[in-house]
C-alpha positions in Angstrom: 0.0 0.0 0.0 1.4 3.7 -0.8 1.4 5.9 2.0 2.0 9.7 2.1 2.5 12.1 4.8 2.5 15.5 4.0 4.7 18.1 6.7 5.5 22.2 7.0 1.8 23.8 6.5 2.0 26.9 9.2 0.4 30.6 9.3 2.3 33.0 7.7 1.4 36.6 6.4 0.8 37.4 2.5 3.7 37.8 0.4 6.0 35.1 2.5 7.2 31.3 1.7 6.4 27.7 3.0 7.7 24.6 1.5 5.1 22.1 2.0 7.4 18.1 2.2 5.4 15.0 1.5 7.0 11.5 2.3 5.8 8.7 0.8 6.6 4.8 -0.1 9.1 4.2 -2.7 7.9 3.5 -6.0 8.4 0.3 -7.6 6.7 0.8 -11.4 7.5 2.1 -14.2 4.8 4.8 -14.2 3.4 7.1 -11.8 2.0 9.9 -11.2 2.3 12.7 -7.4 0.5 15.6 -7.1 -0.6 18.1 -4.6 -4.1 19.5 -4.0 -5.8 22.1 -1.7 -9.3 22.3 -0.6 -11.2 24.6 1.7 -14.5 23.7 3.6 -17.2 23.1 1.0 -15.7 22.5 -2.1 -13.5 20.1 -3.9 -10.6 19.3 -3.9 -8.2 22.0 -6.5 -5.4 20.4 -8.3 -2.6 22.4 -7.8 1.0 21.3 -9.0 1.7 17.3 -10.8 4.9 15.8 -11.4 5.5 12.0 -13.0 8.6 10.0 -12.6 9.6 11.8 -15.5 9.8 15.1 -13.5 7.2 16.2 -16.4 4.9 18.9 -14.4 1.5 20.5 -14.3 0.9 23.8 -12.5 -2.8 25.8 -11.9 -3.0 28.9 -13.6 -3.9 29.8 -9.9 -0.5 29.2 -8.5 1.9 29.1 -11.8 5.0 31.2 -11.2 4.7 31.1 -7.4 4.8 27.6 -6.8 7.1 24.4 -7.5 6.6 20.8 -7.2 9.6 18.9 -7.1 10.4 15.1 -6.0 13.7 13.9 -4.5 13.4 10.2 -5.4 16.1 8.6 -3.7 14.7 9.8 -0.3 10.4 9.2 -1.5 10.2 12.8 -0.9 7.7 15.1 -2.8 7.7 18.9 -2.3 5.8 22.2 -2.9 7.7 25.1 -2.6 4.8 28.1 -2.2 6.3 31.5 -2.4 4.3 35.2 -3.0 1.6 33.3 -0.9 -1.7 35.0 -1.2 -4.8 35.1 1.7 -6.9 33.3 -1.2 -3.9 30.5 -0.6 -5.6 29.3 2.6 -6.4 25.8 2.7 -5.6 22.4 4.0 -2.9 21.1 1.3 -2.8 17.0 0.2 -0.2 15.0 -1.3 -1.7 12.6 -3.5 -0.7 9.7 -5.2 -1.4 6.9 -8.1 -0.1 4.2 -9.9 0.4 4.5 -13.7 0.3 7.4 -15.8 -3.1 9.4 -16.0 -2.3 12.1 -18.2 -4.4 15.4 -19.0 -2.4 16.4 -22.6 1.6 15.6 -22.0 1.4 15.6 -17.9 -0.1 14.0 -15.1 -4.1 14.4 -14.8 -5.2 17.5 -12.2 -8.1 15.8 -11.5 -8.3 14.5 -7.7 -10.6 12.0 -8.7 -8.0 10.2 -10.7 -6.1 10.0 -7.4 -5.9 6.7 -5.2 -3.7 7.3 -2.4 -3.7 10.3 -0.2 -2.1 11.9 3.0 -4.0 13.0 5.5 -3.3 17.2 4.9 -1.2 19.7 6.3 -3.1 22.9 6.9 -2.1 26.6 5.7 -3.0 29.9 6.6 -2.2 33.3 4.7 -3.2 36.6 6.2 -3.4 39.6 4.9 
């Protein structure tokens, strides 16, 4: 079974940085796919960054040019590094995981449903 764990959610004021850390079991296939999603009280989960073993990545037009997903395999470590963080930012974050390539055009699908294994969130606060 693939477990997750994310780590480093905290409040900060607008403008600052967190790097969000999610370990996870080491991957034994050829394909997968890691991403990270947010979601506030009452709605969905928001796809926000996806990376395969490939290192090919996805970004929200919502976050693009503030945020980074990055993977160090040989420790199973996934991370978001969140920087310009806005008060709309504000949410509990999840690391998510499946097996196999889903892909939405030429990267990994943004779509949480797609999703089968997931941490249990690290929670972030921007204020203004």
């Amino acid at each position: 079974q693939v477990q997750l764990m994310e780590s480093g959610g905290d409040s900060v004021q607008a403008g600052e940085s967190l790097r969000l850390s999610c370990a996870h079991s080491k991957y034994t296939y050829s394909g997968y796919c890691l991403g990270w999603f947010r979601q506030v009280p009452g709605k969905k989960h928001e796809g926000i960054a996806t990376i395969d073993e490939d290192g090919r990545t996805f970004y929200a037009d919502s976050v693009k040019g503030r945020f980074s997903i990055s993977q160090d395999v040989a420790k199973n470590i996934l991370y978001l590094q969140m920087n310009s963080l806005k008060p709309e930012d504000t949410a509990m974050y999840y690391c998510a995981a499946v097996r196999g390539k889903i892909l939405t055009g030429t990267a990994c699908t943004y779509r949480s449903t797609s999703y089968s294994y997931w941490g249990q969130g690290t929670r972030v606060t921007v204020s203004s």
